[in-house]
N, C-alpha and C positions, 0 to 999 in steps of 0.2 A: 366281479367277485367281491363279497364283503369280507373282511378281515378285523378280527373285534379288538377291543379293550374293555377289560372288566373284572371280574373277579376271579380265582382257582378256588378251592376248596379243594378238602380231603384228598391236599397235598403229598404225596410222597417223595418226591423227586423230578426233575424236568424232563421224565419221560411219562409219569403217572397221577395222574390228578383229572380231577372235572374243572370244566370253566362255565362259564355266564357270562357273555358281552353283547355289548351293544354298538352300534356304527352310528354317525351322522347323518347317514341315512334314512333311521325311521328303521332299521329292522334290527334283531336280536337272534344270540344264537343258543343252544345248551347243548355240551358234549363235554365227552371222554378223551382224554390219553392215555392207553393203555400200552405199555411197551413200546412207547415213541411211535406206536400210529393215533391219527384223529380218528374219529367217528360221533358222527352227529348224532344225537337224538331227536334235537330239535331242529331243523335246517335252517338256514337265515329267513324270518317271518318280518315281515313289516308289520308295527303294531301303534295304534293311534296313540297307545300314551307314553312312548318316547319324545323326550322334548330335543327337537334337530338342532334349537338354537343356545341351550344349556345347562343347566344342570339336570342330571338325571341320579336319583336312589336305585340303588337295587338291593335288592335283598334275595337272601338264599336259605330257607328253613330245608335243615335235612334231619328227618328222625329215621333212625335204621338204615334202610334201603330206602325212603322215600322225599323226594323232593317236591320243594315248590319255590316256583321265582317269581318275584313280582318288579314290576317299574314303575317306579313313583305311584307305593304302596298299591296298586294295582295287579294281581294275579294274574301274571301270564301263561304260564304251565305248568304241570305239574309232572313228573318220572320215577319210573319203580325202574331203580339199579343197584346190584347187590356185588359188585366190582370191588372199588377199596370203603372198608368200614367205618375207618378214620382216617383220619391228616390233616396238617396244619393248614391254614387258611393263606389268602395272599391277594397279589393285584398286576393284572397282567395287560400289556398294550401289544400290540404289532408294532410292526414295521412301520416306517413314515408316518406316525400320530404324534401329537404333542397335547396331551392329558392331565390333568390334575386330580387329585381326589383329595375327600376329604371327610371327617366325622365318622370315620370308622369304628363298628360299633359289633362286639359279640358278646351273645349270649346265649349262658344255660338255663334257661330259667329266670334269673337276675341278669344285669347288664354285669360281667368278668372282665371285660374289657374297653378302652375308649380311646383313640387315636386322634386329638385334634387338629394334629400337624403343627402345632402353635411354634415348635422350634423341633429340629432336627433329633432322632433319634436313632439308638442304635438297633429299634425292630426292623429299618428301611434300609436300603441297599441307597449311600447315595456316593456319586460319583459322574463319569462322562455320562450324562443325558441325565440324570435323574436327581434331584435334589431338592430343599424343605425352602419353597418362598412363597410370601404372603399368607400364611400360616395353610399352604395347602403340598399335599406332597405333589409334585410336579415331574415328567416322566415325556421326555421329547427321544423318545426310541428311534431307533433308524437299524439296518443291518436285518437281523432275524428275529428281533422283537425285544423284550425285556420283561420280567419276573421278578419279582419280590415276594420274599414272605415269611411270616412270622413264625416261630419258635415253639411256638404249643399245639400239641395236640389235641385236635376233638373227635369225639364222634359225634353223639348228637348236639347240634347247634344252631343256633340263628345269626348271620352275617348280613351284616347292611352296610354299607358307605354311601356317600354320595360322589359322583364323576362330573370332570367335566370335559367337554370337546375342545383346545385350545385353538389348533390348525391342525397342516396336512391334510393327507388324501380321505377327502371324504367318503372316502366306500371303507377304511378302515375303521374299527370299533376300534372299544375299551370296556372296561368292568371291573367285575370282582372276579 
């Protein structure tokens, strides 16, 4: 079973939001939380342009209802879901990963926002496991996972960062 690390979006709460991850693996996933249940849209895919040995970009364009995900700038799929219309953005790991991210980047249009992790800030949750070194935000989860996220709300938007694999259980992801 693969278990991701990667991005949320059209955040509401940590029962309601989409994610986008990806695993060490070579596969990626895209779904919902809707009322504390999962469901997939996309089921875990192996896909050739995930890099297994390091970094990897994702990005997540949503206008209205409709999405599109790409890894390392490459179009992986695309979903018509008309669920939650807005919410804030974020970056999510499982269980047993140790992660980094970094160069987070949103836009309307223009680039509104830019995360370079360069020093510690108060958009990120930091604390046991998760904290700002090497100017990247870094995220060694254990338990039932770990969540961060930021403070603004969108609806339509473009979200990129880039990720990285540190250790831990290789079938577990990461993302946006």
């Amino acid at each position: 079973t693969n278990v991701g690390y990667g991005v949320l979006f059209r955040f509401l709460d940590q029962d309601n939001f989409y994610y986008f991850c990806v695993s060490k693996n070579g596969s990626f996933v895209v779904g919902i939380r809707s009322e504390g249940e999962y469901k997939e849209f996309i089921p875990w895919t192996p896909h050739r342009s995930i890099n297994k040995s390091g970094k990897n970009k994702l990005k997540v364009s949503a206008i209205g209802a409709y999405y599109k995900f790409y890894i390392n700038n490459v179009l992986v799929k695309e979903v018509f879901d008309k669920t939650f219309k807005k919410g804030v953005y974020g970056l999510y790991t499982y269980a047993d990963v140790h992660v980094a991210f970094d160069n987070m980047m949103v836009y309307q249009g223009n680039l509104i926002l830019y995360d370079s992790f360069r020093k510690p800030s108060p958009n990120w949750s930091e604390g046991t496991g998760a904290y700002t070194k090497n100017e990247m935000y870094t995220v060694n989860a254990t338990g039932e996972g770990y969540y961060s996220w930021g403070s603004t709300t969108y609806d339509d938007f473009s979200y990129k960062a880039e990720c990285y694999w540190l250790g831990g259980s290789e079938e577990h992801g990461y993302g946006l």
